[in-house]
N, C-alpha and C positions, 0 to 999 in steps of 0.2 A: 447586917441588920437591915432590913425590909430591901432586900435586892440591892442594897449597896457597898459597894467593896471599897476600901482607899488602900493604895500601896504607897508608902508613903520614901521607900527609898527605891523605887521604879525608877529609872533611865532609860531612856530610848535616844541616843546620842547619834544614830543615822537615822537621815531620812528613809520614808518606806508607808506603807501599807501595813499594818499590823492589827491584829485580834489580840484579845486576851483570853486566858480559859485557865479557871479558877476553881480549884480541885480540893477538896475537903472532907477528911474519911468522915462516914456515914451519910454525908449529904449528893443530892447531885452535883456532878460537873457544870458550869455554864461559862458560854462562849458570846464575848463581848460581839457589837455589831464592828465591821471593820471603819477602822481610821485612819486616818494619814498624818504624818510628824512630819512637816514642812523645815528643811534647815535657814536658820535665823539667818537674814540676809550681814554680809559683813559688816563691822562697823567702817565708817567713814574714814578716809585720810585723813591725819592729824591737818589742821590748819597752820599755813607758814606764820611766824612770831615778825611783828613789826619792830626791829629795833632800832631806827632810824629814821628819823623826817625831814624834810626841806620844803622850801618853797622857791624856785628862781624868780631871780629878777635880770634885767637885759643889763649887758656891759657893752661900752664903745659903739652908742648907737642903733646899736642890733636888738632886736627883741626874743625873750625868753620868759615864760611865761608857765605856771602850771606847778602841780605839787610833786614827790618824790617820795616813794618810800623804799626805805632796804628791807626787806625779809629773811631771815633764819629760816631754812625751810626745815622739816621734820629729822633729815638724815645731817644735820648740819653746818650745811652748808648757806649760803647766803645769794642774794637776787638783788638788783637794784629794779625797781621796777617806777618808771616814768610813767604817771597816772593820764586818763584818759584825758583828763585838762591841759593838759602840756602839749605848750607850740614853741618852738623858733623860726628866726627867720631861715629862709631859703640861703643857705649858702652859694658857694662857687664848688660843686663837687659836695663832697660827704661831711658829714657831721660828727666828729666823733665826741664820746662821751666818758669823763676821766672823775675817778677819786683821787680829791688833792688835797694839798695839805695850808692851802689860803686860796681865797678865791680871786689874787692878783693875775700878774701873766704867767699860762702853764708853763711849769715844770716840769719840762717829762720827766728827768732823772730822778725825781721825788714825785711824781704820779704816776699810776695805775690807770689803762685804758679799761675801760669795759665792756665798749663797745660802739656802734657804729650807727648812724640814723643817712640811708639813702631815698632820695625822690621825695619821700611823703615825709613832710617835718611837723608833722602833728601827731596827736592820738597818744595811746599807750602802746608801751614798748617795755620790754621785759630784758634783762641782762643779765648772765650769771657773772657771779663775782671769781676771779681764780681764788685757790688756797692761798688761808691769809688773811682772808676777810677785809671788811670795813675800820676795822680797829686801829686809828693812826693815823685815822683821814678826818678831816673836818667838812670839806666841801665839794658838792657835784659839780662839774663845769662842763659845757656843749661849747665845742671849739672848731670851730673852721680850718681846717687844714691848709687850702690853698691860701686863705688871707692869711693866717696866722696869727690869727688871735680870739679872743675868748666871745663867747656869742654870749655868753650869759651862766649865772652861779648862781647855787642854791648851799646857804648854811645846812650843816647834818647837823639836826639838835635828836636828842631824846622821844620817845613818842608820851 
């Protein structure tokens, strides 16, 4: 009706260059101008799920400082990830960092290491958690190696 056509169950599912040419006994034929059907850019990575918070505080003199969050990432799995506000003190050697199950003196044979803070003891720091998960642990702790003992804990509460 006055030179307009609608197709109403048209799909053009690849990208391309494409005309259309619109054919109707007793009438002329006509041929659309050309156009392009650009493919819709992906949607985004799901975002990782917080399920876990903390905040440290320093034990035995040392300081530790800064927020915590753990993440469920898309595929399952889980991150502890030490926010850009998080400092301790400088150790003697490396720093390592544990889910425990109180925030007294580590227990390795009831803690989970996660990972390790060398030279630079500030910033954010990101750490995959093994299978298993966060589930069974209450508290983060950054603990001195060489001293052997706790630099500082953070309660895992709920987000």
């Amino acid at each position: 009706v006055e030179g307009i056509a609608t197709f109403a169950s048209l799909s053009l599912p690849v990208a391309g260059r494409y005309t259309l040419t619109a054919v109707s006994a007793g009438l002329d034929s006509a041929v659309s101008e050309p156009f392009e059907v650009v493919a819709a850019p992906p949607p985004p990575p799901p975002a990782p799920t917080v399920i876990r918070r903390g905040t440290f505080a320093g034990q035995n003199g040392y300081t530790a400082q800064g927020t915590l969050q753990i993440e469920r990432t898309p595929e399952g799995g889980e991150t502890l990830k030490l926010n850009s506000n998080f400092r301790v003190s400088a150790g003697a050697g490396a720093i390592t960092v544990w889910l425990a199950r109180s925030s007294g003196a580590l227990n390795t044979s009831t803690s989970l290491r996660v990972g390790t803070i060398n030279r630079v003891f500030s910033g954010e720091f990101t750490f995959p958690i093994p299978s298993g998960g966060s589930s069974g642990y209450t508290h983060v702790i950054v603990y001195c190696d060489p001293f052997r003992i706790n630099f500082g804990a953070a309660t895992l509460t709920n987000p």
